[in-house]
Backbone bond lengths (Angstrom), bond angles and torsions (degrees), N, CA, C in turn:
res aa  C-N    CA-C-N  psi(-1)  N-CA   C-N-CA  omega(-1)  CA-C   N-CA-C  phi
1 X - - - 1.439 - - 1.524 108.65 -
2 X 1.435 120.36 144.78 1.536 121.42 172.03 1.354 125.64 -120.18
3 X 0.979 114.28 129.24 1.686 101.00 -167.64 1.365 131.07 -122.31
4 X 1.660 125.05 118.31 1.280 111.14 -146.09 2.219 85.84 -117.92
5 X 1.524 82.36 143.20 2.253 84.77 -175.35 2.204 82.49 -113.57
6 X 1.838 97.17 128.30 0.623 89.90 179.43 1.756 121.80 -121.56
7 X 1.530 137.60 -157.99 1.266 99.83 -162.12 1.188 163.92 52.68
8 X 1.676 91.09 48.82 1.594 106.08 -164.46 1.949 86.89 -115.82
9 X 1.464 90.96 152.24 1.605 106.32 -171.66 1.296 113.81 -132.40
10 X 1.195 137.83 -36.27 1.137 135.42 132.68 1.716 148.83 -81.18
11 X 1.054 106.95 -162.66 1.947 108.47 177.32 1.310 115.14 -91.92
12 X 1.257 103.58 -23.78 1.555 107.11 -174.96 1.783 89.81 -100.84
13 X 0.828 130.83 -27.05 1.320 107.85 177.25 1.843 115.95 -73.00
14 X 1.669 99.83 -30.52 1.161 115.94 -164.12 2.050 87.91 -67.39
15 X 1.228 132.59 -61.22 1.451 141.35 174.95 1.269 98.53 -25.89
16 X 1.255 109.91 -73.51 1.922 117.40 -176.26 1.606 96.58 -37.59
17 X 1.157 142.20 -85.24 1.255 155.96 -160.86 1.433 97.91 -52.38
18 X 1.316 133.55 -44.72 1.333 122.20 175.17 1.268 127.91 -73.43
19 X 1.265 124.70 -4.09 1.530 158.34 167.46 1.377 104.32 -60.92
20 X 1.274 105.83 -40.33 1.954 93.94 179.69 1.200 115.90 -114.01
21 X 1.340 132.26 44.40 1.394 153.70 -153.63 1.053 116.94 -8.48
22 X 1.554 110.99 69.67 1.437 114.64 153.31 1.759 136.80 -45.15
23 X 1.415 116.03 145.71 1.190 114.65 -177.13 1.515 108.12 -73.19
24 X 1.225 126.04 -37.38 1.304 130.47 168.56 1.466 122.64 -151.16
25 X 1.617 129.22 -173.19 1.520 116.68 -122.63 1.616 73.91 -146.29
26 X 1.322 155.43 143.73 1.437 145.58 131.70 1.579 109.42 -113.59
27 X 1.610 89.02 126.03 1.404 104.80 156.18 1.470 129.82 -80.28
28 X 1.285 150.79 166.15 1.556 143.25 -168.70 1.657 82.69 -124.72
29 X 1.147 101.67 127.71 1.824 92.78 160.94 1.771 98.94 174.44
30 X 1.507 111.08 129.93 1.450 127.55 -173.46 1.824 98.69 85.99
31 X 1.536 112.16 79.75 1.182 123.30 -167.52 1.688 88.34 -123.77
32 X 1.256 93.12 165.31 1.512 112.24 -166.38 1.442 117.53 -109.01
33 X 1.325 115.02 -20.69 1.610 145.06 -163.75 1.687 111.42 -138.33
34 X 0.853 125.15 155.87 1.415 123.54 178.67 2.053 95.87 -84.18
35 X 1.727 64.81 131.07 2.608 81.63 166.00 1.461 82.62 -134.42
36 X 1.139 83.89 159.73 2.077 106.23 160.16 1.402 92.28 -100.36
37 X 1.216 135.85 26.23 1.285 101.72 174.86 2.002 96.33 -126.42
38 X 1.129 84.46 -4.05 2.044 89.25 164.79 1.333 115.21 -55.34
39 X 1.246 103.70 139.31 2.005 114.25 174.95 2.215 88.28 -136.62
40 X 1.395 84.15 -179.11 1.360 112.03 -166.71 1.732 109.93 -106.10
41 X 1.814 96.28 127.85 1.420 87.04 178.52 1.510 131.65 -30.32
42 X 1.368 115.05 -39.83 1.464 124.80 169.48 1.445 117.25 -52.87
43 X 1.632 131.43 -39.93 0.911 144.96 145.15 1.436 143.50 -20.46
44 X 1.630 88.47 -54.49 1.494 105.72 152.73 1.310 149.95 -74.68
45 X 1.238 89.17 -27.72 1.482 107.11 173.37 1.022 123.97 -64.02
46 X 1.677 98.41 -46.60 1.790 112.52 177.92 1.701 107.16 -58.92
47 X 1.541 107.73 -59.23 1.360 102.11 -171.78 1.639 123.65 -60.54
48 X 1.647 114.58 -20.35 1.078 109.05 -174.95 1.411 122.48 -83.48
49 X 1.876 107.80 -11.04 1.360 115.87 157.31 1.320 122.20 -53.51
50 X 1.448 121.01 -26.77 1.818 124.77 -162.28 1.639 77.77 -85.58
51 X 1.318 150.84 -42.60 1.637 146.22 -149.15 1.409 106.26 -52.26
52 X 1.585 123.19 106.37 1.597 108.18 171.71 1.557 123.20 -47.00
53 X 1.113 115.94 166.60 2.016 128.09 137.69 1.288 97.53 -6.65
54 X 1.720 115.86 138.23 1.526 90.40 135.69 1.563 108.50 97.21
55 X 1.815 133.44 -42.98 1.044 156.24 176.12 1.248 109.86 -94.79
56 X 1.784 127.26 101.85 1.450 111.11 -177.10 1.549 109.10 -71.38
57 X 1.744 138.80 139.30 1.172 111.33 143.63 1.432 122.02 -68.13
58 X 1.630 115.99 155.18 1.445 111.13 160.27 1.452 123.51 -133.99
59 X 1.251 119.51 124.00 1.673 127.64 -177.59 1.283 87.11 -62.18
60 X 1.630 117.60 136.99 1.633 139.52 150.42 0.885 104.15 -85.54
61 X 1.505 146.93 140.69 1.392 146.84 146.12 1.426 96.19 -130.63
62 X 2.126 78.35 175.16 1.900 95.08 166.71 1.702 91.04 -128.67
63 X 1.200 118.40 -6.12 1.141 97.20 -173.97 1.615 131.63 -47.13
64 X 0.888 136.31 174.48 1.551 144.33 -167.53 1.479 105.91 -137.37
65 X 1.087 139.53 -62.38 1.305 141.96 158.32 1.154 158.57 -33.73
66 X 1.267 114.24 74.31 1.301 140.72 -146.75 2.008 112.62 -32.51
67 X 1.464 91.58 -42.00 1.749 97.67 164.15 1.608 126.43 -78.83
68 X 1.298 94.00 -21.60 1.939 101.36 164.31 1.148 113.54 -72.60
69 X 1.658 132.69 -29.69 1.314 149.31 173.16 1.317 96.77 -71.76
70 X 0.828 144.43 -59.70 1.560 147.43 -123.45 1.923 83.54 -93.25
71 X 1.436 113.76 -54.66 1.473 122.33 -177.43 1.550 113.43 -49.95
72 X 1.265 112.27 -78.07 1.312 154.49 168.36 1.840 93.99 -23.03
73 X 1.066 118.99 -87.28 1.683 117.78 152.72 1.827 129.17 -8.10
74 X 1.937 93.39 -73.35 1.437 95.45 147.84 1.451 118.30 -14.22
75 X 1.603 109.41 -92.82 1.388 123.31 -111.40 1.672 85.01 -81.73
76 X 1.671 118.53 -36.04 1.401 125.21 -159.70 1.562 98.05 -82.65
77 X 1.483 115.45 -20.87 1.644 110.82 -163.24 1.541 124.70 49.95
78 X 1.272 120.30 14.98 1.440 120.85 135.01 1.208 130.79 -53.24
79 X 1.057 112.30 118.73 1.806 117.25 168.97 1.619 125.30 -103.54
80 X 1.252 112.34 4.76 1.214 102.99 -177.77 1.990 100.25 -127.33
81 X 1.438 105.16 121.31 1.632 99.28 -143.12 1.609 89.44 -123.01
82 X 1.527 118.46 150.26 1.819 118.11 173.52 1.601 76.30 -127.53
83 X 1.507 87.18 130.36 1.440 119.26 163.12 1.645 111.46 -79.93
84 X 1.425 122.57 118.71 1.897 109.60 -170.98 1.382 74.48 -120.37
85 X 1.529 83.05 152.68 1.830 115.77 172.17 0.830 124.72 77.02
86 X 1.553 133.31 -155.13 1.227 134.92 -177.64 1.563 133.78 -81.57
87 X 1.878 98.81 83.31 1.901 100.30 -161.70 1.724 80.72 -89.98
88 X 1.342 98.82 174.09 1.744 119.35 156.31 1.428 95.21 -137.22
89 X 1.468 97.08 141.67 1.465 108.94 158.23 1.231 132.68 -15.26
């Protein structure tokens, strides 16, 4: 089994979460609806630098848009991405 805790917004939250050695890390960011648990590509980026070896990060989105993806990717430098909601092929 692998287990990813997602919705982390800060460093100290991100520490807590790395404390129980998760397989991977999700950030929320390029949402479609309001969460409290959204942060900012800049956000991500930073935190996904602190992510050890070993710990995948993962960008959450809702985006749909293949050039909002394509950016959004950019800016956070995550590469390993969960598509939420309603994609189509």
């Amino acid at each position: 089994m692998k287990v990813k805790i997602c919705g982390i917004k800060t460093l100290e939250e991100l520490k807590i979460v790395l404390a129980s050695d998760p397989d991977a890390v999700g950030f929320i960011c390029g949402v479609t609806h309001k969460s409290e648990d959204a942060i900012s590509p800049k956000e991500v980026k930073y935190l996904s630098k602190h992510v050890p070896p070993f710990v995948t990060p993962v960008l959450v989105t809702h985006l749909t848009s293949l050039g909002d993806l394509l950016q959004t990717i950019t800016a956070t430098q995550v590469l390993t991405v969960q598509l939420q909601g309603d994609i189509s092929p």
